[in-house]
LUMVEX-77338 format. One record per residue: chain; residue number from 1; x, y, z of N, C-alpha, C, CB in turn. Coordinates in steps of 0.1 Angstrom, whole numbers, always signed. Each point is the difference from the previous one (the first is absolute). Glycine has a CB too. Layout:
% LUMVEX-77338
<A,NUM,<X,Y,Z>,<X,Y,Z>,<X,Y,Z>,<X,Y,Z>>
...
This chain:
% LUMVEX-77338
<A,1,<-93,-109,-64>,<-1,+5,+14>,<-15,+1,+3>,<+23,+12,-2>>
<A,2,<-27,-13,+20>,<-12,+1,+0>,<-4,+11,-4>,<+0,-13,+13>>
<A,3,<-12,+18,-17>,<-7,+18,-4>,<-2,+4,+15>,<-19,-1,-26>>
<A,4,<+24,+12,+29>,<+2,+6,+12>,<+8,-1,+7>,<-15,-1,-1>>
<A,5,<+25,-7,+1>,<+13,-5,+10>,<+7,+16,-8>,<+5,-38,+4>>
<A,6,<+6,+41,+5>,<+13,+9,-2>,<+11,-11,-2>,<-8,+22,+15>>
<A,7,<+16,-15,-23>,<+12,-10,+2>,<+6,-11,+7>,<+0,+15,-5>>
<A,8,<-1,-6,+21>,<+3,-3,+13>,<-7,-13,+5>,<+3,+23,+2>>
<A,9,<-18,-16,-4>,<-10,-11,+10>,<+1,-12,-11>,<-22,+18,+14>>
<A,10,<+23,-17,-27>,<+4,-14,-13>,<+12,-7,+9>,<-3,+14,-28>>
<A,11,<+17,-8,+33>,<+9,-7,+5>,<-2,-4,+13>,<+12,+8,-15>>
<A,12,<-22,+0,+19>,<-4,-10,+16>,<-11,-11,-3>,<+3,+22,+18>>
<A,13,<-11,-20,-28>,<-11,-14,+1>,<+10,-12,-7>,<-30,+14,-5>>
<A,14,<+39,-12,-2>,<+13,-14,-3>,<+7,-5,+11>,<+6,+11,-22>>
<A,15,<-5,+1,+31>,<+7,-5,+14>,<-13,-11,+4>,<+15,+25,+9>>
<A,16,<-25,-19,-8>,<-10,-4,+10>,<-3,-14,-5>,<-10,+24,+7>>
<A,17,<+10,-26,-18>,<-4,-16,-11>,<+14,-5,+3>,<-18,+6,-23>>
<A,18,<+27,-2,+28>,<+12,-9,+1>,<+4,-3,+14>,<+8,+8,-21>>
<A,19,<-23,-8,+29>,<+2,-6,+17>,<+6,+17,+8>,<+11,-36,-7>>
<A,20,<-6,+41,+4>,<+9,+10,+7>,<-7,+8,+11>,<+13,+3,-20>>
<A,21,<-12,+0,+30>,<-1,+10,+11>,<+2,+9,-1>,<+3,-10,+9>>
<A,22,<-9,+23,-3>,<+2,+14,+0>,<+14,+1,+6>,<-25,+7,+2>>
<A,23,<+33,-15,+7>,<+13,+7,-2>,<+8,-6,-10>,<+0,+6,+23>>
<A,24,<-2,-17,-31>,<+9,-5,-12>,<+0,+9,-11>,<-6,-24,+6>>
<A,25,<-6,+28,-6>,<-5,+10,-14>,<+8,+11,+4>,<-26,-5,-6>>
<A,26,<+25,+13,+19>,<+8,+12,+3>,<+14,-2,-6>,<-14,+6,+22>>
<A,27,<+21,-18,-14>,<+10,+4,-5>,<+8,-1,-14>,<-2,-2,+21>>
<A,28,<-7,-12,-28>,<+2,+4,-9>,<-1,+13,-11>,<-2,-20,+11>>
<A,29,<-11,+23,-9>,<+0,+13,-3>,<+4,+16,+0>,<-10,-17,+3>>
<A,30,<+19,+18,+10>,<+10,+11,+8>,<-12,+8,+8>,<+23,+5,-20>>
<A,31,<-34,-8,+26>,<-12,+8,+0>,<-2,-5,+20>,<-14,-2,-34>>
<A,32,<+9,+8,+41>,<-4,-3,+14>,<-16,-9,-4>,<+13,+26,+15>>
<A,33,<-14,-35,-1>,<-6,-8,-4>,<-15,+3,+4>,<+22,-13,+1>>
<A,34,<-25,+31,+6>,<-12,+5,-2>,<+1,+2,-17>,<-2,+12,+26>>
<A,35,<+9,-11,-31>,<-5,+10,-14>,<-5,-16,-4>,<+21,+27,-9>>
<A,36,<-16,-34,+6>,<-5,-11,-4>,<-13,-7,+4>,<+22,+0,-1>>
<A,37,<-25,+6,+11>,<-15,-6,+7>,<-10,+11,-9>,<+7,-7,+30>>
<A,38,<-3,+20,-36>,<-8,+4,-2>,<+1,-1,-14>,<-4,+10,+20>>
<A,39,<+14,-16,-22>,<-3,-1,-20>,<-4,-20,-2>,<+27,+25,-12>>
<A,40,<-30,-31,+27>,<-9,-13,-6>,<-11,+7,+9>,<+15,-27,-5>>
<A,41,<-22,+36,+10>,<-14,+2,+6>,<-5,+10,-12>,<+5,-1,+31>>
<A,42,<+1,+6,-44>,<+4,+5,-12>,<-9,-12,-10>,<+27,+13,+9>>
<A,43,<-16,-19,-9>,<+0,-10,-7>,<-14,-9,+1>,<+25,+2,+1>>
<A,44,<-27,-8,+14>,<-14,-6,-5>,<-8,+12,+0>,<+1,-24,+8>>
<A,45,<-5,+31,-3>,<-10,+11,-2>,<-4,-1,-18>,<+11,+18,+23>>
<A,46,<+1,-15,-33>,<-1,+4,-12>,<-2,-17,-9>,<+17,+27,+5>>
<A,47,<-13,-31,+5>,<-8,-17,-10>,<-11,-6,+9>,<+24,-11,-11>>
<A,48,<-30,+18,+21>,<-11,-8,+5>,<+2,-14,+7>,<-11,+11,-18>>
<A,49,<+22,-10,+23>,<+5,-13,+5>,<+2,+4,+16>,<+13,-11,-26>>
<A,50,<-22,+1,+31>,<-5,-7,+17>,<+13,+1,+8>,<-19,-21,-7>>
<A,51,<+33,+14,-2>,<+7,-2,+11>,<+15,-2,-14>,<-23,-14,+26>>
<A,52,<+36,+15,-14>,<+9,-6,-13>,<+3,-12,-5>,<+6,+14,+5>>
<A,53,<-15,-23,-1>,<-7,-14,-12>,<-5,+3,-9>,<-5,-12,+13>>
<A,54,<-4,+19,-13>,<-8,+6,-14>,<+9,+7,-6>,<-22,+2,+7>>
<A,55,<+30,+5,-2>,<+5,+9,-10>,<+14,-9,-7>,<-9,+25,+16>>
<A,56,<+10,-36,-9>,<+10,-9,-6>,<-8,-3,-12>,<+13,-11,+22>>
<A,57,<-23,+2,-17>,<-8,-6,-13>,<+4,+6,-11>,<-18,-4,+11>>
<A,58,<+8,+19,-5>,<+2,+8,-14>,<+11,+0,-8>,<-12,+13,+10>>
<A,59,<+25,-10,-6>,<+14,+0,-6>,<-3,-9,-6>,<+16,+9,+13>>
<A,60,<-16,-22,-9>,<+4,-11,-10>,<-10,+0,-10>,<+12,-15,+15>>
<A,61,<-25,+20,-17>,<-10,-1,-5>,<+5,+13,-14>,<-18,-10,+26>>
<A,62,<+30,+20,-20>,<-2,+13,-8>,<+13,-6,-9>,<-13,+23,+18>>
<A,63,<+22,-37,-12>,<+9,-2,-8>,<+17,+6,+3>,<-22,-2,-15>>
<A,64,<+16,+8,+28>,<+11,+9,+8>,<+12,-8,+8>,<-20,+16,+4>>
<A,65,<+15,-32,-5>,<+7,-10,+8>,<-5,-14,-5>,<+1,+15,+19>>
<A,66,<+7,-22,-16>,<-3,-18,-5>,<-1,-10,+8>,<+11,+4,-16>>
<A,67,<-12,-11,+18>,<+5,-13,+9>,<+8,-6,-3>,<-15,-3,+5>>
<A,68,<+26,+3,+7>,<+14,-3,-1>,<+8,+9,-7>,<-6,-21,+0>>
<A,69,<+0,+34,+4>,<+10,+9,-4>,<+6,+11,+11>,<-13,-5,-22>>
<A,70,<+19,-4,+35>,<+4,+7,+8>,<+11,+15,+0>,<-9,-24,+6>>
<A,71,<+9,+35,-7>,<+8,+7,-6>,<+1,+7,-11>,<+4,-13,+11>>
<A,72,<-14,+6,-24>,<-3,-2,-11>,<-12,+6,-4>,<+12,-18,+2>>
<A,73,<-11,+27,-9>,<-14,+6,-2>,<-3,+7,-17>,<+1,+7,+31>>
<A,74,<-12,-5,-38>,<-2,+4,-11>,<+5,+16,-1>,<-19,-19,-2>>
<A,75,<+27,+20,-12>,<+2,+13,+0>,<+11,+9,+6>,<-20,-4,-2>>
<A,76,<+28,-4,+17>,<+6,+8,+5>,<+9,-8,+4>,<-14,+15,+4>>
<A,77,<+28,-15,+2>,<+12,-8,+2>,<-5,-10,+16>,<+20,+23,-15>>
<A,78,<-11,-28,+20>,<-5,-10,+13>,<+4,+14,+12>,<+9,-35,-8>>
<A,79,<-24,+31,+15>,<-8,+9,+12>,<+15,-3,+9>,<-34,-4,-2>>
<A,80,<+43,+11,+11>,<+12,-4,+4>,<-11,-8,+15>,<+25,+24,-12>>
């Protein structure tokens, strides 16, 4: 996991490396899709990342996601 993510913001930057939208993430998640704005405005803040491209990068960079792994992610079962 990144150093500094919470649980949470860990399962929104896997959303965010897997293309998803703040309302895809909500619902997957059970969460409104403000709370979600503020755990990726969270999220890059705590990795230094411009935009959620970078913070994609990062995921795949941290091993959090693959290519061609739609759904599919390290560590945790498929993102619904």
């Amino acid at each position: 996991m990144p150093v500094g993510l919470t649980p949470r913001e860990h399962d929104v930057l896997r959303h965010i490396a897997l293309g998803r939208n703040n309302a895809e993430i909500a619902a997957a998640l059970y969460v409104s899709v403000e709370t979600i704005k503020t755990h990726v405005r969270h999220v890059l803040d705590r990795l230094g990342a411009r935009d959620r491209t970078q913070a994609a990068v990062l995921a795949y960079e941290f091993g959090l996601v693959f290519p061609g792994a739609e759904g599919r992610v390290i560590g945790a079962g498929p993102c619904p």
